[in-house]
C-alpha positions as CSV (number, residue, x, y, z in Angstrom):
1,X,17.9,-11.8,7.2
2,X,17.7,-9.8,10.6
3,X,17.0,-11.7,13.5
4,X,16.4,-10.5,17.2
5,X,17.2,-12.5,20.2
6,X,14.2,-12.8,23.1
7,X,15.1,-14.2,26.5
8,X,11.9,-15.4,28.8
9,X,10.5,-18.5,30.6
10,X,7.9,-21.1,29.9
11,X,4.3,-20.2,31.5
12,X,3.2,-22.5,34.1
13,X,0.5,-20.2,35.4
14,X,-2.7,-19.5,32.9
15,X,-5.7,-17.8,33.4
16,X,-7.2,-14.2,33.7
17,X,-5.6,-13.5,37.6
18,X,-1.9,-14.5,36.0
19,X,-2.0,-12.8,33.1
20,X,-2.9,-9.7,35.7
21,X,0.1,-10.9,37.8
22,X,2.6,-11.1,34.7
23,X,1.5,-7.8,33.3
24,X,1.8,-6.0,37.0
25,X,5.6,-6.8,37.1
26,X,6.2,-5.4,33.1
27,X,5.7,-9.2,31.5
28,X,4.3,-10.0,28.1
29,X,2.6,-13.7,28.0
30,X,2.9,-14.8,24.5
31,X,2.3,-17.9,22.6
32,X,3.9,-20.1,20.0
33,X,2.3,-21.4,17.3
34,X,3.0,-23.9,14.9
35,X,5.2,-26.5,16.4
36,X,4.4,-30.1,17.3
37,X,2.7,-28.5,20.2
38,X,1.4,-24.7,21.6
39,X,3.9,-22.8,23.6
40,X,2.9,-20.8,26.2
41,X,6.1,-17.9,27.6
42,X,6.5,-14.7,29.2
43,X,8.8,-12.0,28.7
44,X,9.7,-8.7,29.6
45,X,7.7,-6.0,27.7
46,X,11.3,-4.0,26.7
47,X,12.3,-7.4,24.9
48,X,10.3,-6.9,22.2
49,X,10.5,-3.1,21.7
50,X,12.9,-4.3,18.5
51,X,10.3,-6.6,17.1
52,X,7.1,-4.8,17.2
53,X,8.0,-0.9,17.2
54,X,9.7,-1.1,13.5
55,X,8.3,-1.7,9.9
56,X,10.9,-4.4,9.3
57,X,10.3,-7.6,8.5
58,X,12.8,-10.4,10.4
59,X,13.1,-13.5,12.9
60,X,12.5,-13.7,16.4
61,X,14.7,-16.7,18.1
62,X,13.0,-17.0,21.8
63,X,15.5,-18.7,24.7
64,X,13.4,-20.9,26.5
65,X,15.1,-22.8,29.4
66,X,17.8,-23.3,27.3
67,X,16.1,-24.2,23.9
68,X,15.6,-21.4,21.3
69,X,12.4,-21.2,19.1
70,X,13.0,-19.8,15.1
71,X,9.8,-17.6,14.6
72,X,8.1,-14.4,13.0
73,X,5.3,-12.2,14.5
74,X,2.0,-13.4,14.0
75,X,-0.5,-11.2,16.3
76,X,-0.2,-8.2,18.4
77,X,-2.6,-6.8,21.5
78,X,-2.7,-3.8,22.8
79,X,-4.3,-2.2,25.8
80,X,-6.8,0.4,24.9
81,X,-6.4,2.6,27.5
82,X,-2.6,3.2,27.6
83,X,-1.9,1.7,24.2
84,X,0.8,-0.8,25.9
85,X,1.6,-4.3,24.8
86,X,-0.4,-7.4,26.7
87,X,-0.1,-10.1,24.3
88,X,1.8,-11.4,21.7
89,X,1.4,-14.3,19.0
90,X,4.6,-16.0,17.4
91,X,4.8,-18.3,14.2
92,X,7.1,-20.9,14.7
93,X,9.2,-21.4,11.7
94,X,9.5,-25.8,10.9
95,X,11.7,-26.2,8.2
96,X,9.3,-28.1,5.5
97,X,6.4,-26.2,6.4
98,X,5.1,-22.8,4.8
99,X,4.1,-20.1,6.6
100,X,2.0,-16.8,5.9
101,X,4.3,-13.9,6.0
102,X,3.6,-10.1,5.5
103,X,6.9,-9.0,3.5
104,X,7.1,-5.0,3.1
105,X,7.8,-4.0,0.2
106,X,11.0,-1.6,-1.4
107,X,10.4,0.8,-4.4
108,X,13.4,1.6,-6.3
109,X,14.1,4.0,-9.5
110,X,12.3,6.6,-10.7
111,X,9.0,6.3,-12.6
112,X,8.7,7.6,-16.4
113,X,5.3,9.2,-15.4
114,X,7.3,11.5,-12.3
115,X,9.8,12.1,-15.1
116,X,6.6,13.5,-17.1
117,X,5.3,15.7,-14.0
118,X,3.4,12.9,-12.4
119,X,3.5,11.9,-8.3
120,X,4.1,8.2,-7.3
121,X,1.3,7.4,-5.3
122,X,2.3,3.9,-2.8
123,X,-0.9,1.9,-2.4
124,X,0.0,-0.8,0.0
125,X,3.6,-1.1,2.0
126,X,3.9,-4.9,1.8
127,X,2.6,-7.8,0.6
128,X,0.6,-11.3,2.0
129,X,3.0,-14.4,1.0
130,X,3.4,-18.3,1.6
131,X,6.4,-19.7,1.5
132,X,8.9,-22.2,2.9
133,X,10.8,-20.3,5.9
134,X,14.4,-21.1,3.8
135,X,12.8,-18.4,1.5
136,X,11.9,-15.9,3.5
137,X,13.6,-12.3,3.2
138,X,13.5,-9.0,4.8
139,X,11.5,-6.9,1.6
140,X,10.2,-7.7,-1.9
141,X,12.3,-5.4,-4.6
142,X,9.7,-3.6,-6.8
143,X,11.3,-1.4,-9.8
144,X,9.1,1.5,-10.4
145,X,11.3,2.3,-13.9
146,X,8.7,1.9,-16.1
147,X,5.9,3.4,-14.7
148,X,4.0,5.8,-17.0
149,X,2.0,8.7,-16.2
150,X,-1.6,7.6,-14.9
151,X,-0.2,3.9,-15.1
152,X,0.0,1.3,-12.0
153,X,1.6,-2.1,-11.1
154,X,-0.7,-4.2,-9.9
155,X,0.0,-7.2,-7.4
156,X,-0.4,-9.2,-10.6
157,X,2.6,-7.9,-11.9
158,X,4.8,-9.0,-8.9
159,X,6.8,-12.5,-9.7
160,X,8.6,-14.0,-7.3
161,X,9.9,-17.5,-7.4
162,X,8.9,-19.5,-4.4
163,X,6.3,-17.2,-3.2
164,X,2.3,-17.8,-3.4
165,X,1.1,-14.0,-3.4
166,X,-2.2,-14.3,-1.5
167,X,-3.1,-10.5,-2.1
168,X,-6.1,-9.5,-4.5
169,X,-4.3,-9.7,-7.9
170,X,-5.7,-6.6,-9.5
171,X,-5.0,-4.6,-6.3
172,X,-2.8,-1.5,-7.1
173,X,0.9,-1.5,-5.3
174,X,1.8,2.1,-6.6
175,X,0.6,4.5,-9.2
176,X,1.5,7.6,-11.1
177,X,-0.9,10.3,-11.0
178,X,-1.1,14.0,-12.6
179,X,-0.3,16.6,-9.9
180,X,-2.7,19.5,-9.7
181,X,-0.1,21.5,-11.4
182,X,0.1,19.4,-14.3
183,X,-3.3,19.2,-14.3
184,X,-3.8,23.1,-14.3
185,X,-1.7,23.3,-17.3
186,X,-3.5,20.6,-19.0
187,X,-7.0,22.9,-18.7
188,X,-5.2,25.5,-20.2
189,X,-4.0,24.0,-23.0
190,X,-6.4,24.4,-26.2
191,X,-8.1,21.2,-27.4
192,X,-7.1,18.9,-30.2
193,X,-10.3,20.0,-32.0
194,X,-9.7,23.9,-31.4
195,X,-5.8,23.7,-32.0
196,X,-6.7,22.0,-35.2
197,X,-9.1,24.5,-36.8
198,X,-6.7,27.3,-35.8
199,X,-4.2,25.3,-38.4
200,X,-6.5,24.9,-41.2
201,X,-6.2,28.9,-41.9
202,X,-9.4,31.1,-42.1
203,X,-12.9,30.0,-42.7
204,X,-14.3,30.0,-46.0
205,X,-17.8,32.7,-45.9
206,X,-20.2,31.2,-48.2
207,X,-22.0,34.9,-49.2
208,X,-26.1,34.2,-48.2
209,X,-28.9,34.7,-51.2
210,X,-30.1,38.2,-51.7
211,X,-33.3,38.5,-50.0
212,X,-36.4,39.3,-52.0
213,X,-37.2,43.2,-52.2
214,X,-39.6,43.9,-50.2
215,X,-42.8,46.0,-51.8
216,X,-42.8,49.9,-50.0
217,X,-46.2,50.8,-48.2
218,X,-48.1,53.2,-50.7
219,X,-47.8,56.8,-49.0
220,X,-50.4,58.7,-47.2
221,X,-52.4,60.6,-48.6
222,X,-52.3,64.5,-47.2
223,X,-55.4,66.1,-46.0
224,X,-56.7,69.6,-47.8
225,X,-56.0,72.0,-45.3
């Protein structure tokens, strides 16, 4: 698993006018969580450019006066105005002790419904986990092989050994929909019923009963002249 080396110092300083101070000379105060005890650090913002700005998933060892820290991002802030980083949260990673992860996810193959026409929709890009940190990886593997036309995988579907999936079970992870081609053609396409009657031949004419004869109006009578 990828892992990115952070160099800072332990915080001594706390408090609204040092967190001013820190962010003035390009520092990030962050904290770790999860240990025997709270760690409060500082870095410089362009440490972390590798950790935050990417959709990977992997460890963040911090070097702290000499001792390094196994973690994984747990919280992000940013400032509103200029979008920059001002805070960051770490999960410390303790050897018998689970931790919540978000783990992207990795779609591989080709679905049997985009075989058919149809467009693989991705519903969510990774999924909510607990697990020991021995267990931890960089993605889950999802096979989208099977995947038939109108036809999802759920996160029920996912198995992973070791790994509590704390997702909504019946929440969609991708889906194969018709495209608007496909579903063009479809409109065109007689119906079942129609195509059907077309195959039975022509349509027996059952010949309607002769109507009574209807009685002529006597003629008029023409005046003498």
């Amino acid at each position: 698993m990828k892992s990115i080396t952070i160099e800072g110092q332990l915080r001594t300083g706390l408090g609204k006018s040092a967190t001013r101070l820190l962010r003035s000379q390009e520092l990030v105060p962050g904290v770790i969580y999860g240990g025997a005890a709270e760690i409060n650090f500082q870095a410089p913002a362009a440490a972390f450019k590798n950790l935050v700005y990417t959709p990977s998933f992997q460890l963040a060892e911090i070097k702290l006066d000499g001792k390094i820290y196994k973690t994984i991002l747990k919280d992000l802030q940013f400032d509103k105005v200029d979008d920059k980083l001002i805070h960051i949260d770490l999960l410390e990673l303790v050897e018998d002790k689970k931790v919540i992860a978000d783990i992207p996810l990795k779609f591989t193959g080709i679905a049997k419904g985009v075989k058919d026409g149809g467009k693989l929709s991705i519903r969510i890009k990774s999924l909510k986990v607990k697990t020991f940190p021995k267990y931890l990886k960089e993605q889950i593997e999802v096979s989208v092989d099977d995947l038939e036309l109108n036809g999802n995988i759920r996160v029920e579907d996912i198995k992973i050994e070791h790994y509590e999936i704390l997702n909504s079970p019946r929440i969609p992870i991708a889906s194969v929909a018709l495209t608007r081609v496909l579903k063009q053609e479809e409109a065109l396409t007689p119906s079942a019923a129609a195509a059907a009657t077309a195959s039975a031949g022509p349509a027996t004419v059952t010949a309607a009963t002769p109507a009574a004869p209807v009685a002529a109006a006597p003629a008029a009578k023409k005046g003498k002249k």
